[in-house]
ZADREN-77367 format. One record per residue (C-alpha): residue in three letters; x, y, z. Coordinates in steps of 0.02 Angstrom, whole numbers, padded with zeros to 5 digits, always signed. Layout:
BEGIN
AlaXYZ;...
//
This chain:
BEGIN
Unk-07447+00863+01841;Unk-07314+00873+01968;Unk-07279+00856+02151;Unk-07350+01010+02253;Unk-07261+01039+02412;Unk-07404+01100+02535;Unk-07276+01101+02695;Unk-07221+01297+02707;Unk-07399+01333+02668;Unk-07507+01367+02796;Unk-07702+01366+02800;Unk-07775+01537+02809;Unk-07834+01615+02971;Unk-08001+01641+02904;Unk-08028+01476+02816;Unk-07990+01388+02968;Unk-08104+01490+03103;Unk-08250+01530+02982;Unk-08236+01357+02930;Unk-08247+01297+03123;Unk-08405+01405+03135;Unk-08493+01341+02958;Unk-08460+01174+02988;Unk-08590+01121+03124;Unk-08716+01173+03021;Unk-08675+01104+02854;Unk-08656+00931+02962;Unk-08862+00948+03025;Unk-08892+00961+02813;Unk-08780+00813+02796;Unk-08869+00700+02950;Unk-09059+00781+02865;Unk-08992+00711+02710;Unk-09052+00878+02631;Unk-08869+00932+02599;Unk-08857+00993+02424;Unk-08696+01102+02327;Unk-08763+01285+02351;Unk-08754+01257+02559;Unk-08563+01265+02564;Unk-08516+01430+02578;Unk-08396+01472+02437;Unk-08362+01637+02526;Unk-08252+01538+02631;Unk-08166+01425+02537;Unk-08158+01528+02369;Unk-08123+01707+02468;Unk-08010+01781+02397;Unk-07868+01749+02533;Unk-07863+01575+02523;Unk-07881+01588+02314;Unk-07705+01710+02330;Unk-07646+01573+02453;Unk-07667+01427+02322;Unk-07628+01508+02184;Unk-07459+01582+02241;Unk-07424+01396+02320;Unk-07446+01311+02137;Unk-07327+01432+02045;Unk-07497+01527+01969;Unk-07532+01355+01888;Unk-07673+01234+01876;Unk-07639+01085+01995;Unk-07689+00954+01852;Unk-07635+01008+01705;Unk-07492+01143+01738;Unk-07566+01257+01621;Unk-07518+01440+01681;Unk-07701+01537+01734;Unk-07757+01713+01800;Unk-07831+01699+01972;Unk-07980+01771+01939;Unk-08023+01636+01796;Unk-07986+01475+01888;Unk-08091+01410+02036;Unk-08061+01324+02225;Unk-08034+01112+02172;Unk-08091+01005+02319;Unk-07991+00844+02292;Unk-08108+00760+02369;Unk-08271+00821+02320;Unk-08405+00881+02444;Unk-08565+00846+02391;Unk-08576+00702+02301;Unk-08439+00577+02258;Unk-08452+00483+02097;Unk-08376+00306+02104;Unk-08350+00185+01942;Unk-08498+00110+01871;Unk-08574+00263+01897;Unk-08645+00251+02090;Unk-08647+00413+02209;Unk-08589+00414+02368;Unk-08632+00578+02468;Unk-08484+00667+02468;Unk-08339+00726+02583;Unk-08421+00872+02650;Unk-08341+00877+02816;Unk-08169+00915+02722;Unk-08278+01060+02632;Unk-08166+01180+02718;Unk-08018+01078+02762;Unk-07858+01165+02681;Unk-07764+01006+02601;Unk-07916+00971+02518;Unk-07913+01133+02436;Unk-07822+01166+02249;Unk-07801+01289+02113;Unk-07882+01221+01973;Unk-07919+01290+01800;Unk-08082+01292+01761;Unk-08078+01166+01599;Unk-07988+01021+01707;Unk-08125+01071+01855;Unk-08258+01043+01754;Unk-08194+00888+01673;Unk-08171+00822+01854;Unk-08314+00858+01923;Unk-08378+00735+02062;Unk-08280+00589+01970;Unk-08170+00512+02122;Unk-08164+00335+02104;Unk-08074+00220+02247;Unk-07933+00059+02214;Unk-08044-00077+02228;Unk-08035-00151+02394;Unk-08023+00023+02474;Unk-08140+00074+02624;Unk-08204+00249+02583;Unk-08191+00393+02729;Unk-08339+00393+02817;Unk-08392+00584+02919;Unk-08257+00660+03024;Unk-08106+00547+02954;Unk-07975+00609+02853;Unk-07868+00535+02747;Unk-07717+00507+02860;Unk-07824+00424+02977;Unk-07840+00267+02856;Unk-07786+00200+02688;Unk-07936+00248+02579;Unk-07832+00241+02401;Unk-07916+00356+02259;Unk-07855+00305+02091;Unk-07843+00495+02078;Unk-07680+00560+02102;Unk-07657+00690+02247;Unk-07523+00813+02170;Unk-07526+00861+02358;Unk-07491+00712+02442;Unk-07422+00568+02295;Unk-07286+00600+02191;Unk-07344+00601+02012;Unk-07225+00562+01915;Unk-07215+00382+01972;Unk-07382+00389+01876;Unk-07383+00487+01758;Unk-07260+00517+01593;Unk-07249+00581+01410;Unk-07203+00483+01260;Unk-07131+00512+01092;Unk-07263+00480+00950;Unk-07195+00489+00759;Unk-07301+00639+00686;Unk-07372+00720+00839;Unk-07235+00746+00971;Unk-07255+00695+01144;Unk-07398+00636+01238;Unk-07442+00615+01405;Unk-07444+00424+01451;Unk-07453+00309+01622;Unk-07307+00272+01684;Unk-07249+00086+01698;Unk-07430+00056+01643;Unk-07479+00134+01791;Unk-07681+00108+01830;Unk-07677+00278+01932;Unk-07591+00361+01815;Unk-07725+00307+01683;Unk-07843+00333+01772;Unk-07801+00501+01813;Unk-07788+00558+01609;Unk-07944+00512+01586;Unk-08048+00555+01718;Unk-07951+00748+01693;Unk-07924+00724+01514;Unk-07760+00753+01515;Unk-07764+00708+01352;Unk-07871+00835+01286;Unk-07822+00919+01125;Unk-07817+01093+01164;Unk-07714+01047+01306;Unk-07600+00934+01187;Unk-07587+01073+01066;Unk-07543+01215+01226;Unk-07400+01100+01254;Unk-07342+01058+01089;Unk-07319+01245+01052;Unk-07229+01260+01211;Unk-07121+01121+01182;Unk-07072+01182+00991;Unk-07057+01345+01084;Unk-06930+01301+01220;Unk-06889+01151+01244;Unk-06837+01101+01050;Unk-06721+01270+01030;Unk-06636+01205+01201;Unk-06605+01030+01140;Unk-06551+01088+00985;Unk-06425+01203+01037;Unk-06360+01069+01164;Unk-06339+00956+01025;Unk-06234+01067+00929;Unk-06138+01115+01069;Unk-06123+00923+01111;Unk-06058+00890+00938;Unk-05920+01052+00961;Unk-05847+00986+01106;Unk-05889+01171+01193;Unk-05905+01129+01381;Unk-05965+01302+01435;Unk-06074+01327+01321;Unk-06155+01138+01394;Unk-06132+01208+01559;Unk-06235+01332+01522;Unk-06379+01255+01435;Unk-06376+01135+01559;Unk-06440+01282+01690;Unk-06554+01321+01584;Unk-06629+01157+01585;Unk-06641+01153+01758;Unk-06758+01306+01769;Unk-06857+01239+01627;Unk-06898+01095+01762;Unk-06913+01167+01934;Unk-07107+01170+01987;Unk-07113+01360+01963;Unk-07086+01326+01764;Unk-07262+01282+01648;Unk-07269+01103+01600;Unk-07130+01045+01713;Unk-07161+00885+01693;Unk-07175+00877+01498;Unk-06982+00982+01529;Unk-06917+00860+01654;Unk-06965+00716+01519;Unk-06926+00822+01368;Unk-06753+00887+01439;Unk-06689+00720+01546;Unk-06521+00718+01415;Unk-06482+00871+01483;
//
């Protein structure tokens, strides 16, 4: 997971009206207490505008786990989830359905970390949740979920070298969000582990093998050059930047 800069990203035209117009009555469901997942229109946030418009924003990548994804196969994330929010020790909250259609709620995801997610969003402890009609700028409710949106993650979040398997994705600094975060997304998860293994033995290795033999020649242009390389290997655009911006940081 990296950073995702939202701020040359503007919210669809029809998210924002249609979601003006749904919202009134998903709020009488919420006040009924009858509010259940199939009354959100996914028309609206899933149409197919605001699906281009995340998808193109993320670099055609999963916001969680950087994994590159068709469109078509990967789903609208709501950060914070909209019908039911599931805090540690397993209590629900209703959810944060009044950000249903709100725009920096709204990800790419890939369906495997979706699903993994699910209505998992536990808070710091000590936090006050949102409560209807505030948003998250309007006071410091702290998930110990990381907003690739709004946080930067990789004060959180890391890879380390293990002996025998290659590099892992870790906390950073022991950090409890970062934790938190792999295993409430299960970062972690093998076929995710292996996707970037093969990746790393696939780019990243040749690279830092050639700029160690360069290195050890004393040929500065052929450094210079590897050392562009690198750099495109870690710009947001590039699968598993983070892994390459970890992987690559001799360079």
């Amino acid at each position: 997971m990296i950073g995702i800069d939202r701020s040359g990203t503007p919210c669809p035209d029809s998210l924002r009206t249609a979601g003006e117009t749904d919202l009134p009555r998903i709020h009488a469901l919420a006040e009924a207490g009858a509010l259940k997942s199939d009354d959100f229109d996914r028309g609206i946030y899933g149409s197919p505008e605001v699906k281009t418009v995340l998808w193109t924003m993320q670099h055609r990548k999963c916001c969680y786990c950087e994994r590159e994804y068709e469109r078509k196969y990967s789903g609208v994330e709501h950060f914070r989830p909209k019908t039911t929010a599931l805090r540690d020790g397993g209590t629900k909250t209703p959810g944060y359905w009044w950000l249903a259609y709100w725009f920096d709620n709204l990800y790419f995801g890939c369906p495997l970390c979706n699903q993994t997610k699910g209505d998992r969003f536990p808070l710091v402890p000590g936090t006050r949740a949102l409560v209807p009609e505030e948003y998250p700028r309007s006071i410091q409710e702290l998930p110990l979920l990381i907003d690739p949106g709004v946080d930067d993650p990789e004060a959180h979040l890391t890879f380390v070298w293990v002996p025998h398997r290659g590099f892992e994705i870790a906390p950073r600094d022991g950090s409890e969000r970062g934790r938190r975060t792999i295993q409430v997304l299960a970062l972690d998860r093998d076929d995710l582990s292996q996707f970037r293994q093969a990746y790393y033995h696939r780019c990243l290795q040749p690279l830092l093998q050639r700029f160690a033999n360069a290195k050890h020649r004393g040929d500065e242009h052929a450094l210079e050059e590897i050392r562009k390389e690198a750099e495109v290997l870690k710009t947001a655009n590039a699968p598993f930047a983070l892994l390459a911006r970890i992987a690559l940081r001799g360079i």
